[in-house]
N, C-alpha and C positions, 0 to 999 in steps of 0.2 A: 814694476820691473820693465828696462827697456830693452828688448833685442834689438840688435842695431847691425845691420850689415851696411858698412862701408869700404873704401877702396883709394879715393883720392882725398877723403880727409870731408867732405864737405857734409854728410849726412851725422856722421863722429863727433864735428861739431856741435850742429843744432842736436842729435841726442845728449852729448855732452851738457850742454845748458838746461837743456829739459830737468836732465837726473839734478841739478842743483835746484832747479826752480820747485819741481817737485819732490826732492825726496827721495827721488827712486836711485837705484842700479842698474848699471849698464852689462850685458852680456851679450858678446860679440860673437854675429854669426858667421863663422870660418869653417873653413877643416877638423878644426879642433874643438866647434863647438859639439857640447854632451846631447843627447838625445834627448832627456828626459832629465823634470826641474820639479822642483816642491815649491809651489807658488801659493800655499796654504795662506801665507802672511798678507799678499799684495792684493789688494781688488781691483785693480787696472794692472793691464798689460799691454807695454806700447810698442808698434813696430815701426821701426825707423828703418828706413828702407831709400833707395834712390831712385829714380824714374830711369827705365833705358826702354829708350824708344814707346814710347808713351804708355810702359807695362810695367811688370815687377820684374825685377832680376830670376832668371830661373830656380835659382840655388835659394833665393828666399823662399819663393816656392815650395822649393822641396824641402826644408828646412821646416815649414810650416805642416808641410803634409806628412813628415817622418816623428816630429817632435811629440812627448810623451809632458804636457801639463798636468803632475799629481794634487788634486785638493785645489785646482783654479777652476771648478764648476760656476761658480759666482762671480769670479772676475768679468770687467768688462772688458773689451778690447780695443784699441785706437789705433790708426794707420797715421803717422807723422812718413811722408814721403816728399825727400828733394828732388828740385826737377828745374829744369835750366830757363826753361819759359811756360812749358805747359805740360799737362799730365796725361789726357787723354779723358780716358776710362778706367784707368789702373784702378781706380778704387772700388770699382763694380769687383775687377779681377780677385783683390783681395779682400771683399767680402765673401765671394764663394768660396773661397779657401779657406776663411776662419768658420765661416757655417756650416761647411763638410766637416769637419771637426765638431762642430755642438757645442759651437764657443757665440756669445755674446759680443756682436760688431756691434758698437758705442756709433763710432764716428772718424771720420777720415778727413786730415787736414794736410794740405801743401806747404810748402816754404821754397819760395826762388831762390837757388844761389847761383855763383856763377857755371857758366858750364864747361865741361870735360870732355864731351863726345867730340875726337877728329879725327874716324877715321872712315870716314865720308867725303868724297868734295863738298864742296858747302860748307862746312860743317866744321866751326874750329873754337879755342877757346876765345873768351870775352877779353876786348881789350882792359888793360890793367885798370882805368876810368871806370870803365861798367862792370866790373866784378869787384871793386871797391862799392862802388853803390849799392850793389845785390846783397853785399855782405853787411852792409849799415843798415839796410831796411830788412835783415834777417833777425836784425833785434830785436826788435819792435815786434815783428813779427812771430820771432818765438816765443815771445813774455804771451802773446793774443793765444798759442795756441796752448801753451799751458795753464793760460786760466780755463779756456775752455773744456779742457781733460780735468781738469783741476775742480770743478761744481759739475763733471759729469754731463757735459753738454751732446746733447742727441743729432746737432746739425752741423754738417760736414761744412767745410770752407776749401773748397776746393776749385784749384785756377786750372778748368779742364782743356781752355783752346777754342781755336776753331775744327772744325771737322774732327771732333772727338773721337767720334764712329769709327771713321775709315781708318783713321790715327793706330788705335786700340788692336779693333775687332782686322784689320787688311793689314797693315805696316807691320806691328807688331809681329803677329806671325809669320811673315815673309824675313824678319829680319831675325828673327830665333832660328829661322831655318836655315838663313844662307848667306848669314851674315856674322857670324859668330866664331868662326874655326882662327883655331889658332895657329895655320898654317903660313899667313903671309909674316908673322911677325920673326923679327931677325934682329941682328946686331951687327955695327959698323965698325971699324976700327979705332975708335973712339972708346969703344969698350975697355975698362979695365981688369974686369972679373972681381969687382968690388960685391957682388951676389945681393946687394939691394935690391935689385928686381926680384928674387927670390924671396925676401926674406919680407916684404908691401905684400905678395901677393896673398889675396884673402881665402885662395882657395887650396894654396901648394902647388900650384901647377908649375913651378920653375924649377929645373935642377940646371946648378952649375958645374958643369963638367970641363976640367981642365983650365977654366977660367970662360969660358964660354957658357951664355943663358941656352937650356932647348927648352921649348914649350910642347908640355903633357896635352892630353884633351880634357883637362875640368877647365878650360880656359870660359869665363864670365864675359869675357868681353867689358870689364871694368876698367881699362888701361893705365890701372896703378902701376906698372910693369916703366910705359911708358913714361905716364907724368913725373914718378919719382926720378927717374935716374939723371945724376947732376951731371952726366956729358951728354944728353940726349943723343945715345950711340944704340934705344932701339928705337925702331921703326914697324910699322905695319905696314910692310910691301913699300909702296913710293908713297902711298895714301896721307902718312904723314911728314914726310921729308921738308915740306915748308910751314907745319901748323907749330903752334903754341904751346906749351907745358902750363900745368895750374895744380898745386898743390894745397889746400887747403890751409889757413894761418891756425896756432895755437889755438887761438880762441878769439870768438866776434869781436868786433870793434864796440866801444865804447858808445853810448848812445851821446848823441846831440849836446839832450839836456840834462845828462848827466854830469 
C-alpha cells in the first residue's frame, strides 16, 4: 500500500509507477484521507511524500501521527521522498515518526525530479531542459527503488546534500515557522474564478467566493494553488511575480533503451 501525498503532480507520479511496478495501491493523503485502514493483506507500506525545505511536509506528519494501521503489525515500512536536489535529513525525521508508532522503518529512498519551490528569491523552477532530464533519469531511477522495496532491502539510498545538519535540524524549522502562512498569497486580474485552485488544492484550504480565491490556514505551502492555474493570476506577494509554473506530466518519459 502507498500513501502518497502530493500537490504539483511530481511525487503522484513516481508513486504512480511504483504501484505498477509493484503491485501496490495508491491512497492519497488529503483532507479527505480516512484515519484508519486494514492493511492485514499488504506487508509493505510505502510513503511517497515530497521534500519541503529539506523535511517532511507537516500534514504528512500529522497524517502519520493521527493514522490508525488495523492488522499492519508486520508490515515493513519504506519512505520513497521527491526532492528537487537534495533532502537533508528528512529521513532521520521520518523515521522517528514511524517508530513512535511501533511500526517497522525498512528503508528510505530519494528520487530527483524537477523542482517547484519559488517562493523565495533564489529559488524558482528548472528550466524546461533540466526538468526534462530529472524526469528521464526518474525512470531508471524508480525501476532501482522498487526493486529495492521489492526483495526488502535494509539500506537507504538516499541524496542527502551538503550541510544536511544545518539544512534539516536549523532551515527546516525556521521555515515551518515563518515561512508557511498563507497570507501573502492573492490573485490578479487575470483571475477568472475558474476555482482550480480550489479544487488542486490537497488540503481544502481554498474557497471561491464570488469568483474570487481566499486562502484558509491549512495552507501546506505546496503551491499547487500556484503551479496549476492556466493564467498565472495567483501569486505569493511579489515573491513570485517573475518565477516559472511546472506541473508535473501524465506519466515519466519513456526510457532510452526502451
Amino acid at each position: 500500500m502507498i500513501f502518497c501525498f502530493s500537490a504539483c503532480g511530481n511525487t503522484e507520479l513516481v508513486a504512480s509507477r511504483l504501484a505498477t511496478l509493484l503491485g501496490e495501491k495508491i491512497q492519497r493523503v488529503d483532507i479527505n484521507a480516512p484515519e484508519s485502514y486494514n492493511v492485514g493483506e499488504h506487508k509493505r507500506i510505502i510513503w511517497a511524500t515530497p521534500i519541503y525545505s529539506w523535511g517532511l511536509p507537516k500534514e504528512m506528519l500529522a497524517f502519520i501521527s493521527k493514522v490508525t494501521l488495523i492488522a499492519g503489525e508486520k508490515a515493513e515500512h519504506f519512505l520513497v521522498a521527491t526532492c528537487g536536489d537534495d533532502a537533508g535529513l528528512a529521513d532521520k525525521m521520518w523515521r522517528k515518526a514511524i517508530r513512535r508508532k511501533g511500526w517497522m522503518a525498512r528503508a528510505a529512498h530519494t528520487v530527483i525530479m524537477p523542482n517547484t519551490y519559488v517562493a523565495l528569491p533564489g529559488f524558482d523552477v528548472d528550466s524546461p531542459s533540466l526538468a526534462q532530464e530529472k524526469l528521464s533519469r526518474a525512470v531508471e531511477r524508480t525501476k532501482e527503488v522498487a526493486r529495492a522495496i521489492k526483495c526488502s532491502s535494509g539500506i537507504d539510498t538516499i541524496t542527502r546534500g551538503r550541510f544536511a545538519w544545518i539544512k534539516t535540524r536549523i532551515v527546516y524549522p525556521l521555515f515551518m515557522r515563518f515561512l508557511t502562512s498563507p497570507r501573502p498569497f492573492g490573485n490578479n486580474d487575470r483571475c477568472t474564478g475558474c476555482t482550480l485552485c480550489s479544487r488542486v488544492c490537497p488540503m481544502g484550504n481554498i474557497s471561491v467566493i464570488s469568483g474570487t480565491p481566499k486562502w484558509g490556514n491549512r495552507c501546506t505551502m505546496c503551491l499547487a494553488c500556484y503551479h496549476h492555474c492556466p493564467h498565472k493570476a495567483i501569486g505569493y506577494g511579489t515573491l513570485t511575480s517573475s518565477k516559472g509554473q511546472y506541473v508535473a506530466p501524465g506519466e515519466l518519459p519513456q526510457a532510452k533503451n526502451q
